[in-house]
N, C-alpha and C positions, 0 to 999 in steps of 0.2 A: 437281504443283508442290509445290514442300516447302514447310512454315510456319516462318517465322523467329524465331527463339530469342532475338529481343531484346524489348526490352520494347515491349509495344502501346502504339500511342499512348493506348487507350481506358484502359487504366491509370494513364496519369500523368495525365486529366484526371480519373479518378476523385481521384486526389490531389489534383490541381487545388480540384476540390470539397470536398474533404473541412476542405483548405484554407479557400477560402470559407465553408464552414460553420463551421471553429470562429473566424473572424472575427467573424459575425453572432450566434456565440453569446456571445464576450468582449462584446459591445455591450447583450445580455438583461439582461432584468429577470427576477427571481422573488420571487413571493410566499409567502408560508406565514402559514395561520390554527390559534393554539392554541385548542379551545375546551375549558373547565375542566367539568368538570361536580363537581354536590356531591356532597361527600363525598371525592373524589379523595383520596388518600394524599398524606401531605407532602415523600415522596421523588418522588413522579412529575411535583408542582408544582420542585423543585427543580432536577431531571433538565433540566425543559424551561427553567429560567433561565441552567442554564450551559449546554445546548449550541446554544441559537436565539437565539446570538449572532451578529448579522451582521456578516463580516468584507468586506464590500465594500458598496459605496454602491444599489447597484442590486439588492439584498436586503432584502426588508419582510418584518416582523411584527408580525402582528396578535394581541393576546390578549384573548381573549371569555367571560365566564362563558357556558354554555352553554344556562343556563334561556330567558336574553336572545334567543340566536340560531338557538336549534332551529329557527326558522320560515324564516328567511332567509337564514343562511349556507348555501354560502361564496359570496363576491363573483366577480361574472363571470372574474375576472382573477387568481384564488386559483389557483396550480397545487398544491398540498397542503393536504388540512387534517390536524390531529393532533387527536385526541379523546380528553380524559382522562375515561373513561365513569363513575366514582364509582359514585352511586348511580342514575345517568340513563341505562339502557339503551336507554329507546324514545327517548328524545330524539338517544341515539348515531345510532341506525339510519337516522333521522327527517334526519341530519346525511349519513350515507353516500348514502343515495338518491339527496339532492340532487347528494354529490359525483360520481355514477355519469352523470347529467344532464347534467350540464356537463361532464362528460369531466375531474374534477380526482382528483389523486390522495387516497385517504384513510389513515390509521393509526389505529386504537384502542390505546389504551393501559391495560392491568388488570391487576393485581396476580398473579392467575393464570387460568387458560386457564378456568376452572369461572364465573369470574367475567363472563366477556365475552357480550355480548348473543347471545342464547341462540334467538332464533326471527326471523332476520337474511331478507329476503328472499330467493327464489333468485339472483336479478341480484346479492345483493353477496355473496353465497357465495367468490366467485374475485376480487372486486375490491378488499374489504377487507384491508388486512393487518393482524392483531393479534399486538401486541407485550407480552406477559406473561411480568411480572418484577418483582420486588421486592427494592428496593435503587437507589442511584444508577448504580451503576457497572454494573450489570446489565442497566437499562434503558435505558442510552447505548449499552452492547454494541448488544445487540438491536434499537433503534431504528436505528441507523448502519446493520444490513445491513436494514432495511426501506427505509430510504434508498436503498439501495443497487440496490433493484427497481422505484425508480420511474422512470418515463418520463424526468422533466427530473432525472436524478440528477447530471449533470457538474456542472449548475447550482447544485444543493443542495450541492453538495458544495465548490463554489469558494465561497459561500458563507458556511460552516458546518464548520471544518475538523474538527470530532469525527469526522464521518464518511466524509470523504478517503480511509484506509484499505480502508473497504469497500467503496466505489466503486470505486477501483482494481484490488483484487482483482478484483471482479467484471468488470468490462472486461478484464485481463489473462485472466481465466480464459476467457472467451468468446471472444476473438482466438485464444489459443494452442488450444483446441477448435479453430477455424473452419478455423484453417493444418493442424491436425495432418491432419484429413481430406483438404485438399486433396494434402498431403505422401502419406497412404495409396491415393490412389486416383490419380494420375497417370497420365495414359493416354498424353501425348506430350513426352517428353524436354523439357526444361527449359521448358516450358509450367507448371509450377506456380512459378516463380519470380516472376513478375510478380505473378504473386495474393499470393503470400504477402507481396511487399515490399508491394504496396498493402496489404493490410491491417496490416502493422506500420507504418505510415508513421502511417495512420488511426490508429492506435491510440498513436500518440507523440503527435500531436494532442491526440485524446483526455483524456491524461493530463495536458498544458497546463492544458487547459482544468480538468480535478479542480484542482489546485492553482493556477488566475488567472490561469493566465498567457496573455500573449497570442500568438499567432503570426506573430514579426515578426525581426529580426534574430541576436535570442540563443537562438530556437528554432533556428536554422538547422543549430549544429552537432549538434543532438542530431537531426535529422534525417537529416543526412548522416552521423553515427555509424550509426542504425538502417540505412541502405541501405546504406554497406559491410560492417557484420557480415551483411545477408540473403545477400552472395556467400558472404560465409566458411562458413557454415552448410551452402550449398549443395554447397560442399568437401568440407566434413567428413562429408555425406550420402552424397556418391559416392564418396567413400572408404571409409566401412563399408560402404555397398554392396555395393561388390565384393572387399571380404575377406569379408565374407557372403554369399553366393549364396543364393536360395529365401528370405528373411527381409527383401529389399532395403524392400521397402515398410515394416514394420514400424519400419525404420529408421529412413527416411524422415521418418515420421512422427513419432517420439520426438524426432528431431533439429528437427524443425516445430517440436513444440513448445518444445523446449527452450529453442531460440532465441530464439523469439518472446516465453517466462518472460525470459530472462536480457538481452536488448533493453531489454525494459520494467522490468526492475529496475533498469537502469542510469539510463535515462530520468527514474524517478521519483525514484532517490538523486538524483539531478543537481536536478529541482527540488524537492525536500525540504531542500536544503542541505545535507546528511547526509554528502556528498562527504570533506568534510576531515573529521570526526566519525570516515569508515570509516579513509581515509586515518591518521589518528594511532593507530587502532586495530592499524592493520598495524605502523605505525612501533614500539608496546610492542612487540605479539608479539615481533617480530625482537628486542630489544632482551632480552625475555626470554628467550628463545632462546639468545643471546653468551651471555646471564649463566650460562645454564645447564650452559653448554660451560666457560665457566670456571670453574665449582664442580666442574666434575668435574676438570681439570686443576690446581686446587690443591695436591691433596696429593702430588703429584711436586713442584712449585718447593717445600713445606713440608720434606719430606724432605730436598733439599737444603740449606736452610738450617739445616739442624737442628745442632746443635755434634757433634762426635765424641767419644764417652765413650772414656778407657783408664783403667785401671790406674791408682792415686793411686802405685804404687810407681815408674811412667816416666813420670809428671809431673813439670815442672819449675816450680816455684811462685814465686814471689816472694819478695824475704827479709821477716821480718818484720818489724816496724819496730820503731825502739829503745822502749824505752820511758822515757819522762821523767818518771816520778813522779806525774803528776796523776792516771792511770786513764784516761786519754782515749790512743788512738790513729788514726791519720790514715792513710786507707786512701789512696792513687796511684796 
């Protein structure tokens, strides 16, 4: 008996879910604890005043000298802590343990890599991330894609929009991987469509949620945008396909991914605002463009307008004018 080529039900309730999840996520709380330790650099105290700024009500921070809270931080219900390690390495470490414990996310933060606590147990070997850099702009870089690895990063990131960017990359980059394979290794004709649209569906969610927003009426159409580009895609797949023979999967898969990149660019222009930003962008170009067609086509209408020189001998001039004594005459 053949398997039918439309979409399984168990995929649209994964959307269903996927749905439901980012409801209960728009509804989260997140916490984050800074803790200072002495010594810390005055770029790295700076760093964290402008970017753990909470742009939504159900975002907390907490800042702690860290002499204070080596013993006790973080609070049950901390999902990050940041540690500006200064001069307090064992108190850093002393601070990670905890955080590996409680199962919360941690970051160190030091000036350079020679600088960061140095005989770190094996358990936070793989759990700490350390972000060394020196300079503001440096340390927000870098902080943003630590952000970006942590478990509740949609959260941090609806949040805290410094690091918006590298959340999204990072989700964009992991979906379009996830489809491209499924794109390479297809074993039953249009069997990998469903997968693919659930997980760009998932992943237009996703990205809701990176920038706040909630999944409710004005998602809709960037929803229903992503499921009819997933047919297009799938067009455009079995059409190089088969002007390609032998190379179909490779195809396949490039167009997987492509799709699934240029889906969620649109997605994220769309809640970025950035829409009419591109939109007027286009509008110059073109306009640039006319202009540049009519600087080349000037010097033909120039030419034309230009007067005809002859001969002063088969010219016919004007008489001159009388002259009335004073010195002045009166050109007409």
């Amino acid at each position: 008996m053949a398997k039918s080529k439309g979409i399984p039900f168990s995929r649209i309730f994964e959307v269903a879910g996927a749905m439901k999840m980012a409801q209960d996520r728009s509804e989260s709380s997140v916490k984050v604890e800074v803790l200072v330790g002495a010594g810390a650099p005055a770029d790295e105290i700076s760093a964290m005043k402008r970017c753990f700024v909470p742009e939504t009500a159900r975002a907390h921070v907490l800042v702690w000298d860290l002499s204070s809270r080596a013993e006790t931080a973080p609070d049950a219900d901390t999902d990050l802590a940041v540690v500006l390690v200064g001069t307090q390495p064992k108190e850093a470490a002393r601070i990670a343990l905890a955080c590996v414990r409680r199962k919360c996310g941690c970051i160190f933060v030091v000036p350079s890599a020679l600088e960061a606590p140095q005989e770190l147990p094996r358990e936070l070997e793989d759990t700490v991330d350390i972000v060394a850099a020196a300079g503001e702009e440096a340390i927000l870089s870098k902080l943003a894609l630590a952000l970006a690895a942590q478990e509740e990063r949609i959260l941090l990131a609806a949040a805290f929009p410094f690091c918006r960017k590298a959340v999204a990359s990072a989700l964009v980059r992991q979906s379009a991987l996830a489809n491209m394979g499924v794109g390479a290794i297809s074993l039953i004709p249009g069997s990998d469509l469903p997968i693919m649209l659930a997980e760009q569906e998932r992943l237009a969610l996703d990205l809701m949620g990176v920038y706040g927003k909630k999944p409710g009426p004005e998602a809709a159409a960037d929803l229903a945008g992503v499921f009819g580009a997933g047919f297009a895609y799938r067009a455009i797949a079995r059409t190089l396909a088969g002007a390609v023979p032998g190379i179909g999967w490779a195809l396949k898969a490039s167009v997987a991914y492509g799709g699934t990149v240029l889906s969620a660019w649109a997605v994220e222009t769309h809640l970025a605002g950035d829409m009419p930003e591109i939109w007027s962008n286009i509008q110059e170009f073109v306009s640039a463009l006319a202009g540049a067609q009519g600087r080349e086509a000037a010097p033909e209408r120039q030419e034309q307008e230009q007067p005809r020189i002859v001969p002063l001998a088969q010219a016919t001039l004007p008489e001159a004018p009388k002259d009335e004594g004073d010195g002045y005459i009166t050109l007409s």
